[in-house]
TORKOL-4160 file (C-alpha; in steps of 0.2 Angstrom, whole numbers, padded with zeros to 4 digits, m for minus):
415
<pt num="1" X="0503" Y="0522" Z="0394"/>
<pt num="2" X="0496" Y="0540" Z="0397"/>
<pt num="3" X="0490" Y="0550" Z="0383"/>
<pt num="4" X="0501" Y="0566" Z="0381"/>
<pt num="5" X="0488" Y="0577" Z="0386"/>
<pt num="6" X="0485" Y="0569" Z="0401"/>
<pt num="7" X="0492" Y="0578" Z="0416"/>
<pt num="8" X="0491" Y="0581" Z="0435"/>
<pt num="9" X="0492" Y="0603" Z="0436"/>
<pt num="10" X="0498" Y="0609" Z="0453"/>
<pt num="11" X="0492" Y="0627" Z="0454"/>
<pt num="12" X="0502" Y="0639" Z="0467"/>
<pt num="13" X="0489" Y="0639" Z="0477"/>
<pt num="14" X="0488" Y="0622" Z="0482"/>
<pt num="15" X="0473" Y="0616" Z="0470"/>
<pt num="16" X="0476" Y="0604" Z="0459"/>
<pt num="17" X="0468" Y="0600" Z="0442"/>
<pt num="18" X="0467" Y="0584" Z="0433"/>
<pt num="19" X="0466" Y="0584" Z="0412"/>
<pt num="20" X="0465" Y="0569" Z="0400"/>
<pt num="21" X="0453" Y="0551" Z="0405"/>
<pt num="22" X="0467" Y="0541" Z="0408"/>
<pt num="23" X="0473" Y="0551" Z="0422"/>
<pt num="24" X="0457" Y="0556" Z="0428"/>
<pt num="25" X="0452" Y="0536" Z="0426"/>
<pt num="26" X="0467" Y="0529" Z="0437"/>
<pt num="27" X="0466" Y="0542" Z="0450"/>
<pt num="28" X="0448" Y="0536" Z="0453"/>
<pt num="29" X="0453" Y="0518" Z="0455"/>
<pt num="30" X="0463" Y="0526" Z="0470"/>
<pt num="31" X="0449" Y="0536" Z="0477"/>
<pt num="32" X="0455" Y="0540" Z="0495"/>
<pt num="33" X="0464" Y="0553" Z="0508"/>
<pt num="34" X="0482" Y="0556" Z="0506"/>
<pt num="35" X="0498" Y="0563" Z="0513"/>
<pt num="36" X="0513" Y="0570" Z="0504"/>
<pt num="37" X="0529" Y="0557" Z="0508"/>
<pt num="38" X="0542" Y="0565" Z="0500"/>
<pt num="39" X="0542" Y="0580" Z="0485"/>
<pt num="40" X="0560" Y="0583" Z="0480"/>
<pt num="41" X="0562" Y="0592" Z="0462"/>
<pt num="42" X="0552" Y="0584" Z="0449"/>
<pt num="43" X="0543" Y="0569" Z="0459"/>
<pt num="44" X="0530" Y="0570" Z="0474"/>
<pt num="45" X="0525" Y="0554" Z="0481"/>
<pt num="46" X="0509" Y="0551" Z="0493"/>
<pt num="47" X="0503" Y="0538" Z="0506"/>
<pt num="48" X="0486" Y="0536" Z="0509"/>
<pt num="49" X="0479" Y="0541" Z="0528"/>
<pt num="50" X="0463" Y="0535" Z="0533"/>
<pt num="51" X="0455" Y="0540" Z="0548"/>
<pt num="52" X="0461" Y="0529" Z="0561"/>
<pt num="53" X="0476" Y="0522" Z="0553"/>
<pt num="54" X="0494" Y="0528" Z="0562"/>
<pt num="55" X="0504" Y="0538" Z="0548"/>
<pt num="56" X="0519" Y="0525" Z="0552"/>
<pt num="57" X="0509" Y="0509" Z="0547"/>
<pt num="58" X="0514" Y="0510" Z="0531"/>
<pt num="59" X="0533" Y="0518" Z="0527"/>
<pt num="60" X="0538" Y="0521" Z="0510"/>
<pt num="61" X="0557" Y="0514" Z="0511"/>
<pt num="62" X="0560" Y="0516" Z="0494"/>
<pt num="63" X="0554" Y="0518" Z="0476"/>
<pt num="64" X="0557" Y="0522" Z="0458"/>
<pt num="65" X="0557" Y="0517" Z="0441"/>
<pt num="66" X="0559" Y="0502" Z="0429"/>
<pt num="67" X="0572" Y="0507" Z="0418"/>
<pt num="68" X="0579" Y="0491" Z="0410"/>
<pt num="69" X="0580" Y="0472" Z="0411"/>
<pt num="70" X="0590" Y="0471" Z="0427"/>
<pt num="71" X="0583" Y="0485" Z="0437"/>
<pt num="72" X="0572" Y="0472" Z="0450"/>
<pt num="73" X="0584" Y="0457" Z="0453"/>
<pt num="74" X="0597" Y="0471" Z="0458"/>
<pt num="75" X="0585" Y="0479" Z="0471"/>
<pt num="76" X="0581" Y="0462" Z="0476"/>
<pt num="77" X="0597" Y="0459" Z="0479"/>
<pt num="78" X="0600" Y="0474" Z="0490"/>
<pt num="79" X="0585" Y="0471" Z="0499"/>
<pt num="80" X="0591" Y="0453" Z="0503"/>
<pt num="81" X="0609" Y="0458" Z="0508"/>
<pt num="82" X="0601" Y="0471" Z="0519"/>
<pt num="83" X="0590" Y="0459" Z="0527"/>
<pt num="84" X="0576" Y="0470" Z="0525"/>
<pt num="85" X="0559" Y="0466" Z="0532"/>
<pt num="86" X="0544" Y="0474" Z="0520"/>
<pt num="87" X="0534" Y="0472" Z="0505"/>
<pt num="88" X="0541" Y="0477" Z="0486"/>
<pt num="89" X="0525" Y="0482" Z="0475"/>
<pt num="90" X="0532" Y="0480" Z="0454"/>
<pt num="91" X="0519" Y="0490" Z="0445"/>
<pt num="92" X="0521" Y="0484" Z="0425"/>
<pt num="93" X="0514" Y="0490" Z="0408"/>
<pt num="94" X="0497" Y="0475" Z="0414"/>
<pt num="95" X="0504" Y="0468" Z="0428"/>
<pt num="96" X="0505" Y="0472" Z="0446"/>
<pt num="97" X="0515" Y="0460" Z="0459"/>
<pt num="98" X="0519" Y="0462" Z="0476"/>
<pt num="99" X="0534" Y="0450" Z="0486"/>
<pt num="100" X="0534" Y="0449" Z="0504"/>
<pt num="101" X="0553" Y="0448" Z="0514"/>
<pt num="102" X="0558" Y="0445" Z="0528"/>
<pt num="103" X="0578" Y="0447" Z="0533"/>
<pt num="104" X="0586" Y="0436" Z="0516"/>
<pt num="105" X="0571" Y="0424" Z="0513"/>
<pt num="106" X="0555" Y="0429" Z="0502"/>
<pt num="107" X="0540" Y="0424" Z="0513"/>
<pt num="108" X="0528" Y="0426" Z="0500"/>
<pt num="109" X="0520" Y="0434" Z="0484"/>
<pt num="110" X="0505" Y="0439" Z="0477"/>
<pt num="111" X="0501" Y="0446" Z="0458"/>
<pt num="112" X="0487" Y="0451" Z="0446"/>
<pt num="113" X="0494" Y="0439" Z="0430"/>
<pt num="114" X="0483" Y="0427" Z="0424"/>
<pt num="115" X="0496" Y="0413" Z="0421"/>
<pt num="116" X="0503" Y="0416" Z="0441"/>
<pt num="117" X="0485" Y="0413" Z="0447"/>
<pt num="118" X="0485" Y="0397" Z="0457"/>
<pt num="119" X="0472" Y="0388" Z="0448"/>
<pt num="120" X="0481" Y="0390" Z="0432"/>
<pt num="121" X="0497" Y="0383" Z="0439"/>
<pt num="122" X="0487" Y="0369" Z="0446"/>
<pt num="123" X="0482" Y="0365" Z="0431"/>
<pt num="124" X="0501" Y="0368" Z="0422"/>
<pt num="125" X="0507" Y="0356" Z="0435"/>
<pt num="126" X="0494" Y="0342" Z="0429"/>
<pt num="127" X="0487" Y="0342" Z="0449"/>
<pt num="128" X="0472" Y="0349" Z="0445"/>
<pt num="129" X="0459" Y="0348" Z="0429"/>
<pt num="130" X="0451" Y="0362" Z="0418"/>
<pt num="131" X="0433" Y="0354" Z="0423"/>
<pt num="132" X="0441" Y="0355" Z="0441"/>
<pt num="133" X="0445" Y="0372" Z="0442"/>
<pt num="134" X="0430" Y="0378" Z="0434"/>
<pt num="135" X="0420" Y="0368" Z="0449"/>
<pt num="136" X="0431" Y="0378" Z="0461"/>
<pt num="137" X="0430" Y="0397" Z="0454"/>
<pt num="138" X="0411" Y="0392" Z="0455"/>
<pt num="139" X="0413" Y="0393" Z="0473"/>
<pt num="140" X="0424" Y="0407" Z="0477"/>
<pt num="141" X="0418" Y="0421" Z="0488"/>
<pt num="142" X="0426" Y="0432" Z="0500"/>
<pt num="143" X="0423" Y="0419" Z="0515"/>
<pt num="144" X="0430" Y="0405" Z="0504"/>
<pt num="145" X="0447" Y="0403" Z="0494"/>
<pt num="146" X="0451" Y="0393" Z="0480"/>
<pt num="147" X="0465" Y="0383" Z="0489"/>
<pt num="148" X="0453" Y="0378" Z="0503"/>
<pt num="149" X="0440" Y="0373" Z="0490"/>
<pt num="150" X="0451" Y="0361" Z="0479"/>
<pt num="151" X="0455" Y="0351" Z="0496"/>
<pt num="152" X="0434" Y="0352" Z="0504"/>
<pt num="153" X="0430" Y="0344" Z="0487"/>
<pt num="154" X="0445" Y="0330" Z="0486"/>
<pt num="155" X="0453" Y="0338" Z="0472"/>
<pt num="156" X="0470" Y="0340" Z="0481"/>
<pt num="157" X="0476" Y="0333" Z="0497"/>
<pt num="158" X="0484" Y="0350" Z="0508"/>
<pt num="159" X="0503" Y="0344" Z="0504"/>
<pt num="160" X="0499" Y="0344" Z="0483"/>
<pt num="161" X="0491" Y="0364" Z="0489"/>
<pt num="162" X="0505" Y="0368" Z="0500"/>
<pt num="163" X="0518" Y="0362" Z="0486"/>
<pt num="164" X="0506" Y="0372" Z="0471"/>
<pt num="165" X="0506" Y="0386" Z="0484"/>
<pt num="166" X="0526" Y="0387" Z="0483"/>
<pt num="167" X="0528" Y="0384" Z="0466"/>
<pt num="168" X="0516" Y="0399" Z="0462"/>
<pt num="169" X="0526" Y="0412" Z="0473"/>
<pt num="170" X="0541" Y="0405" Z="0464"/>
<pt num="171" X="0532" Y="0409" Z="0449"/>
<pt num="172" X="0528" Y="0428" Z="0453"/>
<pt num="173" X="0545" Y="0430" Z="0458"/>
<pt num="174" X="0553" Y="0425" Z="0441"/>
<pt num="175" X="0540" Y="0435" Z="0431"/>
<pt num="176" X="0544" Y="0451" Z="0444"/>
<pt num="177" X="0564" Y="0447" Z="0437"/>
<pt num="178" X="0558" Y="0447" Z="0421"/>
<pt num="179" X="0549" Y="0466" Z="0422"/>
<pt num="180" X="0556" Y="0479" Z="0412"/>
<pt num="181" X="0546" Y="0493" Z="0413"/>
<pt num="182" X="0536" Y="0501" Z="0425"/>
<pt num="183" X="0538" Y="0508" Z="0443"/>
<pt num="184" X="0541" Y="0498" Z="0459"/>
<pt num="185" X="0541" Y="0503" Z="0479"/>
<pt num="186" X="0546" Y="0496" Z="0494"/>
<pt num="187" X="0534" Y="0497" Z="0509"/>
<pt num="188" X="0538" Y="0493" Z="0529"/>
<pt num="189" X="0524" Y="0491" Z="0538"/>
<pt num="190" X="0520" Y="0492" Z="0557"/>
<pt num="191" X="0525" Y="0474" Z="0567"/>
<pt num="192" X="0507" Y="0472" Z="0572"/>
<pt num="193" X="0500" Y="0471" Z="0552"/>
<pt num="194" X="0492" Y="0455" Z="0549"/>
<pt num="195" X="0505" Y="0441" Z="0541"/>
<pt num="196" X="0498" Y="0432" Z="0526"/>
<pt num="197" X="0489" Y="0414" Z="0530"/>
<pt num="198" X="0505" Y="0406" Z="0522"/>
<pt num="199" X="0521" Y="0410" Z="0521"/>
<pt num="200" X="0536" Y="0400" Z="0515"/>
<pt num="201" X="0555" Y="0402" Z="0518"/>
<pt num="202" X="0564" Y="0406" Z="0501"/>
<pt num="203" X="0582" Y="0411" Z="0503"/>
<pt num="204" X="0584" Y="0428" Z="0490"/>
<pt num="205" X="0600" Y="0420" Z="0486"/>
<pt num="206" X="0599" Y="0404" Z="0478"/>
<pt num="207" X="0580" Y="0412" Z="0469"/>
<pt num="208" X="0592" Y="0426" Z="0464"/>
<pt num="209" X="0604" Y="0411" Z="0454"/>
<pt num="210" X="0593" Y="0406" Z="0447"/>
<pt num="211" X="0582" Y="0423" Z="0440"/>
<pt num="212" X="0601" Y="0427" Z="0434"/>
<pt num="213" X="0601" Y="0414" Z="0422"/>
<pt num="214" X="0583" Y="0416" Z="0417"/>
<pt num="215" X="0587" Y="0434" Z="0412"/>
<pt num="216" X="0602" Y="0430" Z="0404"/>
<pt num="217" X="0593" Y="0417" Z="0392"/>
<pt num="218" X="0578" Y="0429" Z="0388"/>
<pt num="219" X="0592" Y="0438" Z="0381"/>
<pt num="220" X="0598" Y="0427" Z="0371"/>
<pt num="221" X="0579" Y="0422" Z="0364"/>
<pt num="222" X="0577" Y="0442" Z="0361"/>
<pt num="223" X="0590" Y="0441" Z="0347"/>
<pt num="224" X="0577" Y="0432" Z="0339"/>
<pt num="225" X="0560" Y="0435" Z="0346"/>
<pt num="226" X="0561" Y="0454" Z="0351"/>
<pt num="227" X="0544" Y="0452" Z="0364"/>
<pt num="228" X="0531" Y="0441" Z="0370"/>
<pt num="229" X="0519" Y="0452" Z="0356"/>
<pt num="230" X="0528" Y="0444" Z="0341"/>
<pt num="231" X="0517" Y="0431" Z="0332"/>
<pt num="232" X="0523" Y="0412" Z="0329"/>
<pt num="233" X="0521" Y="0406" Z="0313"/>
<pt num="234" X="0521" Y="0385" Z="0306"/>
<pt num="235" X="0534" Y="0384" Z="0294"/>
<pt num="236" X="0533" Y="0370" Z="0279"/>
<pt num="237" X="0547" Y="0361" Z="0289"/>
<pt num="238" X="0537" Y="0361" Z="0305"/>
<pt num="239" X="0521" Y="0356" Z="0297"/>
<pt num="240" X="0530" Y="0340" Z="0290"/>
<pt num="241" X="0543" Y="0335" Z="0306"/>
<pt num="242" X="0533" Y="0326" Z="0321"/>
<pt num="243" X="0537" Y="0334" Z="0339"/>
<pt num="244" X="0547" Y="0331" Z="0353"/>
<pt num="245" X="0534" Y="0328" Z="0368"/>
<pt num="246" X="0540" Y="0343" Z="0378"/>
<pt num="247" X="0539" Y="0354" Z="0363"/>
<pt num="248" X="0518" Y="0345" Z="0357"/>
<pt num="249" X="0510" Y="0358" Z="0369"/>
<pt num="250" X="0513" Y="0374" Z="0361"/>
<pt num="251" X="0513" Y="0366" Z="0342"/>
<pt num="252" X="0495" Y="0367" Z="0347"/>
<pt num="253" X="0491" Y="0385" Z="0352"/>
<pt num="254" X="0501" Y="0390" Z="0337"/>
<pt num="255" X="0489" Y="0398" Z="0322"/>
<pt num="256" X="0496" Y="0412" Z="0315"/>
<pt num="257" X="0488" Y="0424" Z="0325"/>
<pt num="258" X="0490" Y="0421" Z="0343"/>
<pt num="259" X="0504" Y="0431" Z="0349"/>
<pt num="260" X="0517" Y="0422" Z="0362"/>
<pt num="261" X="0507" Y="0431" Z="0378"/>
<pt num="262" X="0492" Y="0424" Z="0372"/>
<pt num="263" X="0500" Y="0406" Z="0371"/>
<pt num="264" X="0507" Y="0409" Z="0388"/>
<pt num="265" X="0491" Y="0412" Z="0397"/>
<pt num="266" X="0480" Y="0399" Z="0388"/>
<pt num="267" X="0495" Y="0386" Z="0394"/>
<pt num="268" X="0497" Y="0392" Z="0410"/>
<pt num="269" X="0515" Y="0392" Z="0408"/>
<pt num="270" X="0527" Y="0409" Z="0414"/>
<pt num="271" X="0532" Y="0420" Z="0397"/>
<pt num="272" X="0550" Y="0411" Z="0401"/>
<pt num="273" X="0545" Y="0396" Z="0398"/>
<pt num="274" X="0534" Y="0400" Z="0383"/>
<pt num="275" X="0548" Y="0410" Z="0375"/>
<pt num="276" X="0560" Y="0394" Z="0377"/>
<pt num="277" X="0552" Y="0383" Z="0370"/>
<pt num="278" X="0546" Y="0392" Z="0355"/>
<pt num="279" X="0565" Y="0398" Z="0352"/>
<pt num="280" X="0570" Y="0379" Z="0353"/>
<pt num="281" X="0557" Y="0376" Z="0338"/>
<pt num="282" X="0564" Y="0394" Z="0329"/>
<pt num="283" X="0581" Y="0385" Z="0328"/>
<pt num="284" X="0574" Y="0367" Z="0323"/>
<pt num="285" X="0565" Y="0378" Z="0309"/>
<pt num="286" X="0550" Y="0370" Z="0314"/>
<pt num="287" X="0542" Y="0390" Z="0315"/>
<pt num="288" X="0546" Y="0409" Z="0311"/>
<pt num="289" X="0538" Y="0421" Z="0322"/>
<pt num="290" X="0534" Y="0440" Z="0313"/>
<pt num="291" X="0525" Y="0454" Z="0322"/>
<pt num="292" X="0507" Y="0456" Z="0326"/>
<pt num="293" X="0493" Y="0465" Z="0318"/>
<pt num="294" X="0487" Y="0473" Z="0332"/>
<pt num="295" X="0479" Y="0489" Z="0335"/>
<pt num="296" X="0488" Y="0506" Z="0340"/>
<pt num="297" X="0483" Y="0506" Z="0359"/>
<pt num="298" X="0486" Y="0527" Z="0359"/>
<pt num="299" X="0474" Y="0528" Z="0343"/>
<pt num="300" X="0460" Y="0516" Z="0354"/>
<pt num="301" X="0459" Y="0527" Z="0369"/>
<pt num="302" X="0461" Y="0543" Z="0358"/>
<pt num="303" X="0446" Y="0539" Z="0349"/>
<pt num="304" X="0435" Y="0532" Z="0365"/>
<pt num="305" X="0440" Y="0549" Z="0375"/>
<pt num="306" X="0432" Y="0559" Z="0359"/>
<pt num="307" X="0416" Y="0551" Z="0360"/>
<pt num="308" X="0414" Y="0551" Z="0378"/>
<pt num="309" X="0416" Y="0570" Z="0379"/>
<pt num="310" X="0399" Y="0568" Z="0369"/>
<pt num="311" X="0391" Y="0555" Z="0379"/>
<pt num="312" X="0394" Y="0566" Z="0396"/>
<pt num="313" X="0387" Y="0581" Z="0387"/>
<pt num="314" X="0371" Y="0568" Z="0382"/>
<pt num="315" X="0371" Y="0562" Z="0401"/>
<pt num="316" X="0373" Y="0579" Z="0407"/>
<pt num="317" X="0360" Y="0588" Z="0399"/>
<pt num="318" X="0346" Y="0573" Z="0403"/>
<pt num="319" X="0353" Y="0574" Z="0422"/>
<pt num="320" X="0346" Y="0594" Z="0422"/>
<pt num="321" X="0329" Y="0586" Z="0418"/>
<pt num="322" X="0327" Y="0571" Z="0429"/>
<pt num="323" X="0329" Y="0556" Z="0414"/>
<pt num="324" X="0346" Y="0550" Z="0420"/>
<pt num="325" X="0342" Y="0533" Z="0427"/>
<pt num="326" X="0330" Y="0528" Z="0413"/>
<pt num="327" X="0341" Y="0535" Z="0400"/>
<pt num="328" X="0354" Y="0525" Z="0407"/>
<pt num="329" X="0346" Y="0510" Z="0409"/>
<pt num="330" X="0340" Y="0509" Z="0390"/>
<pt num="331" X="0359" Y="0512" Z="0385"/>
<pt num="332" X="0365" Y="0498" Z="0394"/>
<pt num="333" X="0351" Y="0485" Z="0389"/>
<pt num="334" X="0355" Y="0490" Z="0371"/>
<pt num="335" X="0374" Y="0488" Z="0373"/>
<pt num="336" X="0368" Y="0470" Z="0378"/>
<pt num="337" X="0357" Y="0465" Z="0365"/>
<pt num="338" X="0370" Y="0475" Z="0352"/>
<pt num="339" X="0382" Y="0465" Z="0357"/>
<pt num="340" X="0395" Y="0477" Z="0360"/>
<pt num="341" X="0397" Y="0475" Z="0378"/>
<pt num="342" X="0412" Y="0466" Z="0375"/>
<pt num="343" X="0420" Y="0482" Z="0369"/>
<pt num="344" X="0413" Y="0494" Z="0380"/>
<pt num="345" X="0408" Y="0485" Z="0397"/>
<pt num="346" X="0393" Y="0477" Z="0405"/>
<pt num="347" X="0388" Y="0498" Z="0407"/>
<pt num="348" X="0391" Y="0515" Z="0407"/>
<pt num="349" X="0397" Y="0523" Z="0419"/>
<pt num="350" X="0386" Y="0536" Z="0428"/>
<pt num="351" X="0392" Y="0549" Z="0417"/>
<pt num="352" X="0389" Y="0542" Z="0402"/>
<pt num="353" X="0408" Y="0539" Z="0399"/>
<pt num="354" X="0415" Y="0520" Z="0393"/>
<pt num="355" X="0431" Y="0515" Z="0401"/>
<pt num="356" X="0446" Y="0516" Z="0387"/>
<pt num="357" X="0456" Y="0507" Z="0395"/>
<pt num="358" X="0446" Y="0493" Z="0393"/>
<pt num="359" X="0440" Y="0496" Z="0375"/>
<pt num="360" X="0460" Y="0496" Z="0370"/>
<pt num="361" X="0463" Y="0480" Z="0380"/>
<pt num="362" X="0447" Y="0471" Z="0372"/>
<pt num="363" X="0451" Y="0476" Z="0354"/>
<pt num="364" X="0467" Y="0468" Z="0355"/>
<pt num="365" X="0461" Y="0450" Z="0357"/>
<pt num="366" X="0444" Y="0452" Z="0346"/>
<pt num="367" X="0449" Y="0446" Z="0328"/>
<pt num="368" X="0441" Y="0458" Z="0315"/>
<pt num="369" X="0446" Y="0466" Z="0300"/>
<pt num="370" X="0451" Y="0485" Z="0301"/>
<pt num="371" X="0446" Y="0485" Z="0321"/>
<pt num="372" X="0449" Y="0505" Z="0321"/>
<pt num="373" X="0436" Y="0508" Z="0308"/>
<pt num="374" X="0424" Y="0494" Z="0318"/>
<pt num="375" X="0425" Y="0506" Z="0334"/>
<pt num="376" X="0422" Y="0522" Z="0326"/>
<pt num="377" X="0406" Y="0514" Z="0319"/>
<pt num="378" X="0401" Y="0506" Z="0335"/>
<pt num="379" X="0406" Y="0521" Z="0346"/>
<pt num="380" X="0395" Y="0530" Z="0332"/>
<pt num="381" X="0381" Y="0520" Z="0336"/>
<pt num="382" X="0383" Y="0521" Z="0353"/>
<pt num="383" X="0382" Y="0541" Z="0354"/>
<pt num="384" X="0366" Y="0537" Z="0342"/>
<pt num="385" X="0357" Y="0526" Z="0354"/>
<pt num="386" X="0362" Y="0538" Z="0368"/>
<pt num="387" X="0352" Y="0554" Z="0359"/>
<pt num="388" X="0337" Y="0540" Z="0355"/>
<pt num="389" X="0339" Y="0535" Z="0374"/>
<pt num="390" X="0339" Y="0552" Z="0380"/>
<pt num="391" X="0326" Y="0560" Z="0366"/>
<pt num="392" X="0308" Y="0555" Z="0378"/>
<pt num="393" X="0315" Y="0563" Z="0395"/>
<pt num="394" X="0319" Y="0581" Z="0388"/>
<pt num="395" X="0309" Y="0593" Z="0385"/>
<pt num="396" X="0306" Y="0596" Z="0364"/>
<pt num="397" X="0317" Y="0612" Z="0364"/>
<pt num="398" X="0331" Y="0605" Z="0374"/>
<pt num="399" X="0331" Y="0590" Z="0364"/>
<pt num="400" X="0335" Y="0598" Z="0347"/>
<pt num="401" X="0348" Y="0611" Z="0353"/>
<pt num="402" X="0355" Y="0593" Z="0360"/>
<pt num="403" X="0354" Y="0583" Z="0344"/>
<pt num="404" X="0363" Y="0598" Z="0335"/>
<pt num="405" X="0378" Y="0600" Z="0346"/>
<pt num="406" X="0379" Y="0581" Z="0346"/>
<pt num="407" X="0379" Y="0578" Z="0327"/>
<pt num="408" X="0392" Y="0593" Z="0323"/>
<pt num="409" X="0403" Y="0584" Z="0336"/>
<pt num="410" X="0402" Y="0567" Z="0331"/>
<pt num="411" X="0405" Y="0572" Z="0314"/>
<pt num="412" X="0420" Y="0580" Z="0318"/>
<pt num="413" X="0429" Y="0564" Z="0326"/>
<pt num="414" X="0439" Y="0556" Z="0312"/>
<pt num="415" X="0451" Y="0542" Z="0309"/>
């Protein structure tokens, strides 16, 4: 979610300007050359166009916005009774999946959710061990992939990858149904682009029937559990009554403090299936579930972007005087030894900046009391170390002009 400062400014001239980090962050994840698709009032879409690539290898079909519960499964199903031929990409809040079709059959999927990777279906499916698929991710590179690696070392014979390969572009099909929000588009590209290694024959249809009911009963189970962010919770009765065997697996991963995502993705199970099953023990009274203590994401990435506009202003001023790359080193061997690299990344980035995304998404999941008050000290600390870092590659004069615009800045930056 965008800050409300961030914005894109389209000036009459032409030029455009860029203002808040997490605009400026996600544009430079698409670093490229572009050209304008469509702009009617109010929306301009672009296609990237790279030097040797035909502006009709890619067609942007159709496109728009997640706007409730049902908003993919019905443009499936018009892509399906179109017979359309092309690629729908579904951007989510964290998720990003794309579907390949092919006149009325889905021919195959691809996605960036943990629980629809295909080791941890593997896994789900009882084919393949823990021990086992850390052996494999070992061995993945860009020459060798994962499927290929669990066969090479006897893990799997091809038929139990085939049949993993199916069952996880099932998978990311019925998480795609289950999106809400977000944005999707729907690409055609040139007849000479590169099919996938593996495809498989879905008919829409009949994955259709049975996405309906899947949506129908996480309607049902939001009357009681309003999203996969709510906590589950023992109850007396549940910590008394022995199990069913289906419902033993998530009694486990239930302490209190792991929300139903969470559980999801240590199972390796889809959030349907997690939901179900922890609304079958809801009405047993075997658990309650109540809302999490989590971190206001907005409040996270406000308070990194303040502190990076003094870490450039550090990195900017060493750079006039030659000290960038020690200065940056040092920062990122202390981050290290300070242990908050798993706030902050394995380094900073050339300007000196920390990415917020990340800081909001690592906050969430590290269990610590008051987590807003924790990163203002260890962002505090970071801009310190910064100065300290910085302090033996300028000269005396520029360091205390330095050292006083950073500390009436950093003073500034409340809770």
């Amino acid at each position: 979610m965008n800050d409300p400062k961030d914005r894109i400014s389209i000036n009459k001239d032409g030029s455009i300007r860029v203002a808040g980090e997490v605009t400026r962050h996600r544009l430079g994840q698409l670093a490229g050359n572009y050209r304008i698709v469509a702009g009617p009032p109010g929306v301009v879409i672009l296609r990237r166009h790279e030097e040797g690539l035909a502006d009709d290898s890619v067609r942007v079909l159709m496109s728009g916005e997640i706007i409730g519960k049902t908003t993919i499964l019905d443009v499936i199903n018009m892509i399906g009774n179109a017979n359309w031929r092309g690629e729908l990409h579904i951007l989510g809040h964290d998720s990003y999946r794309a579907l390949s079709f092919d006149k009325g059959v889905l021919k195959s999927a691809s996605s960036n959710v943990s629980n629809e990777r295909l080791g941890e279906i593997l896994v789900s499916r009882g084919v393949l061990t823990e021990e086992q698929l850390a052996d494999c991710v070992l061995m993945v590179n860009s020459e060798r992939k994962f499927g290929e690696i669990t066969v090479e070392k006897g893990y799997l014979d091809r038929k139990q990858l085939f049949d993993g390969l199916r069952a996880q572009t099932e998978q990311i099909f019925n998480g795609a149904l289950l999106e809400h929000e977000g944005t999707y588009l729907f690409l055609v590209r040139s007849v000479d682009a590169s099919p996938p290694v593996t495809t498989f024959h879905l008919p829409v249809t009949a994955l259709l029937m049975e996405g309906v009911q899947r949506i129908d009963e996480m309607a049902l189970f939001r009357e009681r559990i309003a999203s996969g962010d709510m906590c589950p919770v023992v109850t007396d009765a549940g910590s008394k009554s022995p199990l069913v065997a289906e419902l033993l697996p998530v009694s486990g991963s239930i302490d209190g403090n792991r929300s139903i995502l969470e559980i999801t993705r240590e199972l390796g199970w889809d959030e349907y299936q997690a939901t179900k099953t922890i609304y079958q023990l809801l009405k047993k009274g075997y658990l309650e579930v109540r809302a999490a203590q989590g971190v206001d994401r907005d409040a996270v990435i406000g308070l990194v972007v303040q502190f990076n506009e003094v870490l450039r202003e550090i990195f900017s001023v060493v750079q006039k005087h030659g000290g960038l790359k020690d200065t940056r080193n040092t920062l990122t061997i202390w981050t290290h030894s300070s242990g908050y690299a798993e706030y902050f990344g394995d380094e900073v980035e050339p300007d000196g900046s920390i990415d917020p995304q990340r800081v909001a998404k690592a906050i969430q999941h590290i269990k610590i009391e008051r987590p807003l008050e924790t990163l203002h000290q260890a962002l505090h600390e970071l801009v310190s170390f910064a100065m300290f870092a910085a302090a033996p590659t300028l000269p005396r004069q520029a360091e205390l002009a330095l050292a006083k615009q950073v500390n009436q800045r950093i003073e500034s930056i409340r809770l």
